[in-house]
PDB file of N, CA, C and O in Angstrom, chain B, residues numbered from 101:
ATOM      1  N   UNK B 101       0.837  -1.177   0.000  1.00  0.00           N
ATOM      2  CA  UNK B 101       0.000   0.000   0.000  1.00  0.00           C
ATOM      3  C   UNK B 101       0.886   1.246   0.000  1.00  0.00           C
ATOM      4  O   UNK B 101       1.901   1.274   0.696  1.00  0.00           O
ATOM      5  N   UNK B 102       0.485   2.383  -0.846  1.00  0.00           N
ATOM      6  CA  UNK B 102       1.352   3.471  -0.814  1.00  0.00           C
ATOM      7  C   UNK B 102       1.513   4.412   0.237  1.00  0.00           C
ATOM      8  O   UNK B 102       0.444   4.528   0.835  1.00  0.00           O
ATOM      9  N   UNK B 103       2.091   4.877   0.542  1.00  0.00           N
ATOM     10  CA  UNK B 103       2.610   5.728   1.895  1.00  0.00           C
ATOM     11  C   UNK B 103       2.198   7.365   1.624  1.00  0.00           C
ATOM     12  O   UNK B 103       3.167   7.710   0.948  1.00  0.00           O
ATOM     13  N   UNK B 104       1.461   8.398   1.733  1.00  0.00           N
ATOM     14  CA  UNK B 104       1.235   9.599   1.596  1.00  0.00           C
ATOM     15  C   UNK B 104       2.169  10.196   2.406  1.00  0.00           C
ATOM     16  O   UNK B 104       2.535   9.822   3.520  1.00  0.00           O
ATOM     17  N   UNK B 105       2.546  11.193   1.742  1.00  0.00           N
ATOM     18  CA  UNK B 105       3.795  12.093   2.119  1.00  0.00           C
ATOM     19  C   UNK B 105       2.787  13.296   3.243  1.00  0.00           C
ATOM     20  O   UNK B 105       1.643  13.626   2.930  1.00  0.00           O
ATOM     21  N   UNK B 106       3.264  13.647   4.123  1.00  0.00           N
ATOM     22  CA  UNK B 106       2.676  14.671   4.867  1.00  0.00           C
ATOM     23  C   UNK B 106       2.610  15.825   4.180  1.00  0.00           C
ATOM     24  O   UNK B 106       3.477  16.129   3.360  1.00  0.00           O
ATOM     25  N   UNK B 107       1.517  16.621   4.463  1.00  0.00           N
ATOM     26  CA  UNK B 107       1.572  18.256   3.740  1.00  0.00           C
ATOM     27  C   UNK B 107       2.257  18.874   4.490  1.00  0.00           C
ATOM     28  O   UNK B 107       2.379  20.024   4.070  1.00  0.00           O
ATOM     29  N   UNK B 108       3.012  18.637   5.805  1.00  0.00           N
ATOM     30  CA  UNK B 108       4.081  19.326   6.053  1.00  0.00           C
ATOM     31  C   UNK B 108       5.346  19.274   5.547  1.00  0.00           C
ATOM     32  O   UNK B 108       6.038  20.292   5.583  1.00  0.00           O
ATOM     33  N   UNK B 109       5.785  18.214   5.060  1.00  0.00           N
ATOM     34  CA  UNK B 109       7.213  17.776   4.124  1.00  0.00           C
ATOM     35  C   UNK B 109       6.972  18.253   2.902  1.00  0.00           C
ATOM     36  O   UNK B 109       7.968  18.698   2.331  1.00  0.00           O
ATOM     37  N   UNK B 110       5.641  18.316   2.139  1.00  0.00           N
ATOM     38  CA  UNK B 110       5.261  19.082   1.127  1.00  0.00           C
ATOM     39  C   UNK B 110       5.848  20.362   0.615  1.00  0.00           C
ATOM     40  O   UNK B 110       6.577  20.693  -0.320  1.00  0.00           O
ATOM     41  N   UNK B 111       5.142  21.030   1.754  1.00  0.00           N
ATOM     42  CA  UNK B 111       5.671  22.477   1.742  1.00  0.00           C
ATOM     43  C   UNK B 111       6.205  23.259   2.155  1.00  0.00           C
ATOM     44  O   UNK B 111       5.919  24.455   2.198  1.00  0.00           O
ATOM     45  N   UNK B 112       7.627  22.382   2.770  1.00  0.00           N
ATOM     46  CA  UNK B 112       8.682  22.833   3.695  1.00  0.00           C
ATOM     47  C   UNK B 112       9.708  23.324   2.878  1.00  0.00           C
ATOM     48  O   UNK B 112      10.389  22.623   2.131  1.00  0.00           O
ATOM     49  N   UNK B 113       9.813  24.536   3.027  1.00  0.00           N
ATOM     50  CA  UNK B 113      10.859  24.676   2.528  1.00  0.00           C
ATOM     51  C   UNK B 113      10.613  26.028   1.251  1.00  0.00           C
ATOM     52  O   UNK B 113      11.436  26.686   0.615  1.00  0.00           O
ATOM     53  N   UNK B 114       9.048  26.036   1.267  1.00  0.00           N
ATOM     54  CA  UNK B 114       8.404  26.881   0.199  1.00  0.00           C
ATOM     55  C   UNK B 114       8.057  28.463   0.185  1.00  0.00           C
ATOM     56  O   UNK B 114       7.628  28.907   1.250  1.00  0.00           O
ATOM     57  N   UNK B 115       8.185  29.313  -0.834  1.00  0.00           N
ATOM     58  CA  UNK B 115       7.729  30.508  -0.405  1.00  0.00           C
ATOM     59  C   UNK B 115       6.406  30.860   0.143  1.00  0.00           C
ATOM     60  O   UNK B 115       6.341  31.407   1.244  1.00  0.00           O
ATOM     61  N   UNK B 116       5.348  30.589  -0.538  1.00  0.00           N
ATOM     62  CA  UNK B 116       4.376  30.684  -0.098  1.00  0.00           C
ATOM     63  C   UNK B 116       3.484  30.101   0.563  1.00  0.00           C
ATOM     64  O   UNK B 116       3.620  28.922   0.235  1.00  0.00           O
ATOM     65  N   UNK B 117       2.476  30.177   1.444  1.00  0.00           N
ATOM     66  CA  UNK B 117       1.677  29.590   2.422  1.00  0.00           C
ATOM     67  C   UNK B 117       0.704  28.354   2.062  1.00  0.00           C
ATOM     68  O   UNK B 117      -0.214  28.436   1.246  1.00  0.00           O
ATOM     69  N   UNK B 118       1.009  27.311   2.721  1.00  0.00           N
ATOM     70  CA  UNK B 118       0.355  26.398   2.261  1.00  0.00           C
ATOM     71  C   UNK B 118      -1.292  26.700   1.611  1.00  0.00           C
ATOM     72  O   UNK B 118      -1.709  26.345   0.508  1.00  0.00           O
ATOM     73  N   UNK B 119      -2.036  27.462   2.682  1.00  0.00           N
ATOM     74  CA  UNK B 119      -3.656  27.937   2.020  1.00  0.00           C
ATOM     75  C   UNK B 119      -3.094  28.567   1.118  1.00  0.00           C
ATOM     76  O   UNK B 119      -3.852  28.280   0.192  1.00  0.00           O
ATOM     77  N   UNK B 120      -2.236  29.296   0.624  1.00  0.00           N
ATOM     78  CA  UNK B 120      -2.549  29.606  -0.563  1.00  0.00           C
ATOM     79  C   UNK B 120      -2.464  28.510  -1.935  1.00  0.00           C
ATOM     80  O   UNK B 120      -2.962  28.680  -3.048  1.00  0.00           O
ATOM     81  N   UNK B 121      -1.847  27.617  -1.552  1.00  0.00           N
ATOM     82  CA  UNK B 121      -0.872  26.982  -2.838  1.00  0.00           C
ATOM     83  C   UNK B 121      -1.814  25.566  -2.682  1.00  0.00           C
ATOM     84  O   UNK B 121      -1.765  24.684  -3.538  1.00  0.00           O
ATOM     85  N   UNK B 122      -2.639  25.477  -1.522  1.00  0.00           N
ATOM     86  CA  UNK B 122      -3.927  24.393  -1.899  1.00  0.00           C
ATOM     87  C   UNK B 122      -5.156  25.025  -2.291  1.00  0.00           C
ATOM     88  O   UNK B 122      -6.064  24.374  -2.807  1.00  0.00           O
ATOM     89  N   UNK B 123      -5.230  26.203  -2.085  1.00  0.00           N
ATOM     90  CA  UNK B 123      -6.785  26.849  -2.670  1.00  0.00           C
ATOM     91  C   UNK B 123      -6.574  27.031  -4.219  1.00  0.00           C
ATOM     92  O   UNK B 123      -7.470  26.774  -5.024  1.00  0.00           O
ATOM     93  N   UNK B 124      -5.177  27.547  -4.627  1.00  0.00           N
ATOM     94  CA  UNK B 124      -5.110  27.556  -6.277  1.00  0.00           C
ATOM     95  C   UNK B 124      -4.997  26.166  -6.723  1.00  0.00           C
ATOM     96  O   UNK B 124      -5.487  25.959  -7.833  1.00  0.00           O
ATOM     97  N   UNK B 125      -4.491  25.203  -6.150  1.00  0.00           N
ATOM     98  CA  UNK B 125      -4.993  23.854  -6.768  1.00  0.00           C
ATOM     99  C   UNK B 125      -6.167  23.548  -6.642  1.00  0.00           C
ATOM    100  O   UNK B 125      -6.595  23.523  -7.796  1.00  0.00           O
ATOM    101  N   UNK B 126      -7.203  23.225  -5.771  1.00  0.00           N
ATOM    102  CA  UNK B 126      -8.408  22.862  -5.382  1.00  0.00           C
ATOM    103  C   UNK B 126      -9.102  24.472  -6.658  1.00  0.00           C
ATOM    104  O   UNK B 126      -9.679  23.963  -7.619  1.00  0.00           O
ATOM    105  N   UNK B 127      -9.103  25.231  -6.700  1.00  0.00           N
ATOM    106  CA  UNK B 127      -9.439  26.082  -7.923  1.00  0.00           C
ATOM    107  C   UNK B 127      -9.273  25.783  -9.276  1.00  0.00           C
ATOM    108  O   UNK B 127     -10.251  25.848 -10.021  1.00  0.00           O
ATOM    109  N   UNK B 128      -7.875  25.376  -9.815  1.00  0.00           N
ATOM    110  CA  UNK B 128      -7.493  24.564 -10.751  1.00  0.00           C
ATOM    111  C   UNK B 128      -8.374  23.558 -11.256  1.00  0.00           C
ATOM    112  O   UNK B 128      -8.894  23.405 -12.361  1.00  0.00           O
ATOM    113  N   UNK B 129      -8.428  22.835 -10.069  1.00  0.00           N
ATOM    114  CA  UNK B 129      -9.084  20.933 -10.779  1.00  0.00           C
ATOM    115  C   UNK B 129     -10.408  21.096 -10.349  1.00  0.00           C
ATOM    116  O   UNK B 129     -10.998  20.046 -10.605  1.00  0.00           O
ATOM    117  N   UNK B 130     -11.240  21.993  -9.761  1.00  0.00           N
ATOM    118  CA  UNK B 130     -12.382  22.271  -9.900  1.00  0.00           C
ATOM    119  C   UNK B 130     -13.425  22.672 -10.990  1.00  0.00           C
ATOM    120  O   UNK B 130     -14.477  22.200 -11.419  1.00  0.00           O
ATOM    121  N   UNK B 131     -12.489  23.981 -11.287  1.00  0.00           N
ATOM    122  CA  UNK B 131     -12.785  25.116 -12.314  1.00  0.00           C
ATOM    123  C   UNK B 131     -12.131  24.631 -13.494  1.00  0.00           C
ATOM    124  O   UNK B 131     -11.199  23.834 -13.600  1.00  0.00           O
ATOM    125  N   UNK B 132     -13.009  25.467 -14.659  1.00  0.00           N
ATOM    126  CA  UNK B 132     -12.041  25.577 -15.806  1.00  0.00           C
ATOM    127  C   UNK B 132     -11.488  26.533 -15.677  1.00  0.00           C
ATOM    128  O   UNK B 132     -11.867  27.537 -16.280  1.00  0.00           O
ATOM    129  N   UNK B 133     -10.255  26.559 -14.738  1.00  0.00           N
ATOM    130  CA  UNK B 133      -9.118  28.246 -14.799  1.00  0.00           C
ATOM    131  C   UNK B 133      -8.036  27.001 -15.319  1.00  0.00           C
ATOM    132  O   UNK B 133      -7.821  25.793 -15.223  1.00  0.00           O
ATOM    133  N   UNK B 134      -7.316  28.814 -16.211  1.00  0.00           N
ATOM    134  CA  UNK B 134      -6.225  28.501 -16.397  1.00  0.00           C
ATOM    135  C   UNK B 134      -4.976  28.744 -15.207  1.00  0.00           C
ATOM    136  O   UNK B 134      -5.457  28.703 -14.074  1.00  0.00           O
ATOM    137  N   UNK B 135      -3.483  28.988 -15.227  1.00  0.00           N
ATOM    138  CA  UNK B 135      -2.720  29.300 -14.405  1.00  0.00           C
ATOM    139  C   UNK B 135      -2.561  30.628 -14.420  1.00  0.00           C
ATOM    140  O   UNK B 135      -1.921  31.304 -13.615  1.00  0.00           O
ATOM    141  N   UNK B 136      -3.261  31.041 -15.517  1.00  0.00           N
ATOM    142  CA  UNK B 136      -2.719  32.514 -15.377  1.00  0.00           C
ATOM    143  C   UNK B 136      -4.170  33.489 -14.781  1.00  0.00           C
ATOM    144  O   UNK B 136      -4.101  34.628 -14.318  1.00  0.00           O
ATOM    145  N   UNK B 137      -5.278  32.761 -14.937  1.00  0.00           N
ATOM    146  CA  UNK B 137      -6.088  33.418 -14.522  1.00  0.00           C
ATOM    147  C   UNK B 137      -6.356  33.533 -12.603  1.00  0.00           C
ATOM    148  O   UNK B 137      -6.879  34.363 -11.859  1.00  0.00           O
ATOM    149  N   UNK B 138      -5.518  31.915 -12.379  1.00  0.00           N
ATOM    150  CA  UNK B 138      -5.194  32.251 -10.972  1.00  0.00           C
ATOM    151  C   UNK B 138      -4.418  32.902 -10.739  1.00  0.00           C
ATOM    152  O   UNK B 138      -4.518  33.332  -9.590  1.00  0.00           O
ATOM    153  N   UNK B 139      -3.488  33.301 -11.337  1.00  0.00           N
ATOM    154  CA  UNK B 139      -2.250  34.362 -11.173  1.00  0.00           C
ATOM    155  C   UNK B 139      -3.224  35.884 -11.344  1.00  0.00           C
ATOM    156  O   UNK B 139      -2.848  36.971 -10.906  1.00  0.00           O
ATOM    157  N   UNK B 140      -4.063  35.731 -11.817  1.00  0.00           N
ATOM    158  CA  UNK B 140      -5.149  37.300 -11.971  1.00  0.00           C
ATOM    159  C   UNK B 140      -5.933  37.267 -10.470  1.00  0.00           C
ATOM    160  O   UNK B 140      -5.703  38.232  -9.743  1.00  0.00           O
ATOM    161  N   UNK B 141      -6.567  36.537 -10.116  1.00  0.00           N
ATOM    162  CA  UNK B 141      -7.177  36.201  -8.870  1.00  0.00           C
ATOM    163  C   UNK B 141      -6.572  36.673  -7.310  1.00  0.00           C
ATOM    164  O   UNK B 141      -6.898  37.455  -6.417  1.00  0.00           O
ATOM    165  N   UNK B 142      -5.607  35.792  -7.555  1.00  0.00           N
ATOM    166  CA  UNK B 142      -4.363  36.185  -6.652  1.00  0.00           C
ATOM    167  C   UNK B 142      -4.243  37.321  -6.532  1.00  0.00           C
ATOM    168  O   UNK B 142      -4.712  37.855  -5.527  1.00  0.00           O
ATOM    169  N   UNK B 143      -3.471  38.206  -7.666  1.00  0.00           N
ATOM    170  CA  UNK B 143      -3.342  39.554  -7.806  1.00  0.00           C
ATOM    171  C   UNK B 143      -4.311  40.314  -6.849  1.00  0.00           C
ATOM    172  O   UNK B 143      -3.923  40.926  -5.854  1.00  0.00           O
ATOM    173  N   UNK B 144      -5.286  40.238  -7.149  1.00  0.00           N
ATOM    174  CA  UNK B 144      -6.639  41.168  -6.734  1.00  0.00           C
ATOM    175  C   UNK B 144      -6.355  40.452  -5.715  1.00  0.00           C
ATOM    176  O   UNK B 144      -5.744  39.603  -6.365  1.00  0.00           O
ATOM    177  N   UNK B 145      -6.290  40.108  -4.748  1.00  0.00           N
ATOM    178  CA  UNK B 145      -5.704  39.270  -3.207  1.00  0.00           C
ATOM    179  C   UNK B 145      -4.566  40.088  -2.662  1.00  0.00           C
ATOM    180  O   UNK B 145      -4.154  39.982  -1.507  1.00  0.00           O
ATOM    181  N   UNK B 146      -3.983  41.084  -3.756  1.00  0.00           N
ATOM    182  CA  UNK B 146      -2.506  41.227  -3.319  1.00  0.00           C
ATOM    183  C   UNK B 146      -1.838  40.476  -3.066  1.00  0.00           C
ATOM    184  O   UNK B 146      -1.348  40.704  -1.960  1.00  0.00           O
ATOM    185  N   UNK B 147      -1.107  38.648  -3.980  1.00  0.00           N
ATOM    186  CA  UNK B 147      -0.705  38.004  -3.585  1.00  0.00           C
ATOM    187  C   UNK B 147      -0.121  37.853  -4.995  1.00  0.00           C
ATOM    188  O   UNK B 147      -0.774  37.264  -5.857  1.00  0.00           O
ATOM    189  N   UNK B 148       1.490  38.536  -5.342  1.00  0.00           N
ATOM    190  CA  UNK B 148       1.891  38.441  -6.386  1.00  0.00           C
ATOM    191  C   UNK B 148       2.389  37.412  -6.790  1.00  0.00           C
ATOM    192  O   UNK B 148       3.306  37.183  -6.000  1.00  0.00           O
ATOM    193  N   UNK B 149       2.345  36.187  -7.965  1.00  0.00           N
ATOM    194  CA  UNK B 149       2.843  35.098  -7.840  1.00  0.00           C
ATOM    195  C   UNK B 149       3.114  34.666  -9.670  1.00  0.00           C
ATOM    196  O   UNK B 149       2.547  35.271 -10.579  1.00  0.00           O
ATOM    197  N   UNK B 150       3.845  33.800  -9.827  1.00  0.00           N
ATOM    198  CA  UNK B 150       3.897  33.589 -11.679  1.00  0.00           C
ATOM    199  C   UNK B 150       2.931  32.227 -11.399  1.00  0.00           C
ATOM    200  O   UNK B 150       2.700  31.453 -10.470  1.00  0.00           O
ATOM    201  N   UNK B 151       2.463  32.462 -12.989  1.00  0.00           N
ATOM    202  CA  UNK B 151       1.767  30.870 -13.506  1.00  0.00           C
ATOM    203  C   UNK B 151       2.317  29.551 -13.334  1.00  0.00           C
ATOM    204  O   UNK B 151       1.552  28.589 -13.282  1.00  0.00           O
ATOM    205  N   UNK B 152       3.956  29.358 -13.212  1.00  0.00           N
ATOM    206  CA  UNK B 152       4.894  28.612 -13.234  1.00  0.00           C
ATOM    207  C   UNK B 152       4.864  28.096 -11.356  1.00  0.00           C
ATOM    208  O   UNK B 152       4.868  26.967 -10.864  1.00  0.00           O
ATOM    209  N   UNK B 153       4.841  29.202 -10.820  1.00  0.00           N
ATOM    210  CA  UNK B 153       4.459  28.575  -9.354  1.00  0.00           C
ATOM    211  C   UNK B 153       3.299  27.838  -9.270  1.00  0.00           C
ATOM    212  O   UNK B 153       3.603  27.123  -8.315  1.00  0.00           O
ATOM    213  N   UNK B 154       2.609  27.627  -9.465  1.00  0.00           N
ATOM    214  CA  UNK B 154       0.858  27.030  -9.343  1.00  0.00           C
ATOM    215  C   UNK B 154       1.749  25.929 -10.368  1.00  0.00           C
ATOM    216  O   UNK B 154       1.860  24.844  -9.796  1.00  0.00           O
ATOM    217  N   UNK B 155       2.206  25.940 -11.318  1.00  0.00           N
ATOM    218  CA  UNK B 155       2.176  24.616 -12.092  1.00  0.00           C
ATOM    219  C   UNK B 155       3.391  23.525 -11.222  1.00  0.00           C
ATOM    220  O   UNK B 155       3.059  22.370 -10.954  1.00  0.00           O
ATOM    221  N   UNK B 156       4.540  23.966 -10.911  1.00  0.00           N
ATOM    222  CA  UNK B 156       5.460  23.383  -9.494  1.00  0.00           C
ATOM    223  C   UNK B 156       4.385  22.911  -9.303  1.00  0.00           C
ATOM    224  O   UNK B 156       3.788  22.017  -9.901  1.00  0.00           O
ATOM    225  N   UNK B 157       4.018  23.737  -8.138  1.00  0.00           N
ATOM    226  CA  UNK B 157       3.588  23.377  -6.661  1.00  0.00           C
ATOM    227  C   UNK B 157       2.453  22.260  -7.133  1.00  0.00           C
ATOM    228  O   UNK B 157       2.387  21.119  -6.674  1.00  0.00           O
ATOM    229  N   UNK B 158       1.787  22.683  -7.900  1.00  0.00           N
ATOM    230  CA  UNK B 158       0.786  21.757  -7.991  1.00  0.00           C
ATOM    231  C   UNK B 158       0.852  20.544  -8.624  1.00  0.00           C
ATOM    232  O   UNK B 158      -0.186  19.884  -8.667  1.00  0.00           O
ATOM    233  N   UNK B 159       2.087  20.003  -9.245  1.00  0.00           N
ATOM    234  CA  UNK B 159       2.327  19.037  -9.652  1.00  0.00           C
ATOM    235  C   UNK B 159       3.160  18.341  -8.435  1.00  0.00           C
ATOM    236  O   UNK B 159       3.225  17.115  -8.351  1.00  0.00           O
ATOM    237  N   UNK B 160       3.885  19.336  -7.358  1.00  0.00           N
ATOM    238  CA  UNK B 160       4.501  18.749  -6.144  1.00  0.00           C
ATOM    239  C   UNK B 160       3.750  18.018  -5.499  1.00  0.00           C
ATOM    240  O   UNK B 160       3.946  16.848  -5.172  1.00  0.00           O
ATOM    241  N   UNK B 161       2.579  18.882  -5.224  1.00  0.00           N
ATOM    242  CA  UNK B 161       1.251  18.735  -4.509  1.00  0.00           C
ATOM    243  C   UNK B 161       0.518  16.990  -5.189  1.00  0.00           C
ATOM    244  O   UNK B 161       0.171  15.955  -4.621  1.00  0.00           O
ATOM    245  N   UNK B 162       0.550  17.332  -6.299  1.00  0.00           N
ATOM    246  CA  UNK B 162      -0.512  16.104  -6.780  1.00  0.00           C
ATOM    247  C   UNK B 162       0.397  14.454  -6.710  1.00  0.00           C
ATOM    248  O   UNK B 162      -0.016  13.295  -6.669  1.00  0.00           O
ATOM    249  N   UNK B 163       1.625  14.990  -6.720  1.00  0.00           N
ATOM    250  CA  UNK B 163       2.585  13.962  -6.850  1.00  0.00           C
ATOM    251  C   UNK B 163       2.569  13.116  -5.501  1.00  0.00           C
ATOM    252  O   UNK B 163       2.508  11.893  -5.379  1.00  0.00           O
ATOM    253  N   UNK B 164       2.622  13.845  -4.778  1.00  0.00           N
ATOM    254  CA  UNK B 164       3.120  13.439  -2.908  1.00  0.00           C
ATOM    255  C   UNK B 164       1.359  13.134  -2.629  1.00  0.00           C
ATOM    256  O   UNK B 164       1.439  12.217  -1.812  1.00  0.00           O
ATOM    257  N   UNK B 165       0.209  13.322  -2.791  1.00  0.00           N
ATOM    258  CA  UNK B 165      -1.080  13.097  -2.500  1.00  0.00           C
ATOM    259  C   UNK B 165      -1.131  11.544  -3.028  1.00  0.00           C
ATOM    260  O   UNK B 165      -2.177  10.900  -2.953  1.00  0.00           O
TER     261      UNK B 165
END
């Protein structure tokens, strides 16, 4: 049986805050958004970030789940 990696080993080590970097995934595979439109979202959050972060993280994220 496979072993799940903790969401603390996840995102150790990362710039940004875990709620943020699971709400733009859980947004992602919900929605039809793209990465950049969460990168627009964000913005209006005041939470400056590239499209390329959400695609990392969220492939970090989906990998270790």
């Amino acid at each position: 049986m496979q072993q799940f990696t903790p969401l603390e080993e996840l995102f150790k080590g990362r710039h940004f805050d875990q709620e943020i970097v699971v709400l733009c995934v859980r947004w992602y595979l919900s929605f039809k958004l793209s990465y950049r439109d969460l990168v627009a979202m964000m913005a209006e959050r005041g939470i400056d970030l590239a499209h390329t972060t959400i695609l990392r993280l969220g492939t970090a994220l989906h990998a270790g789940i």
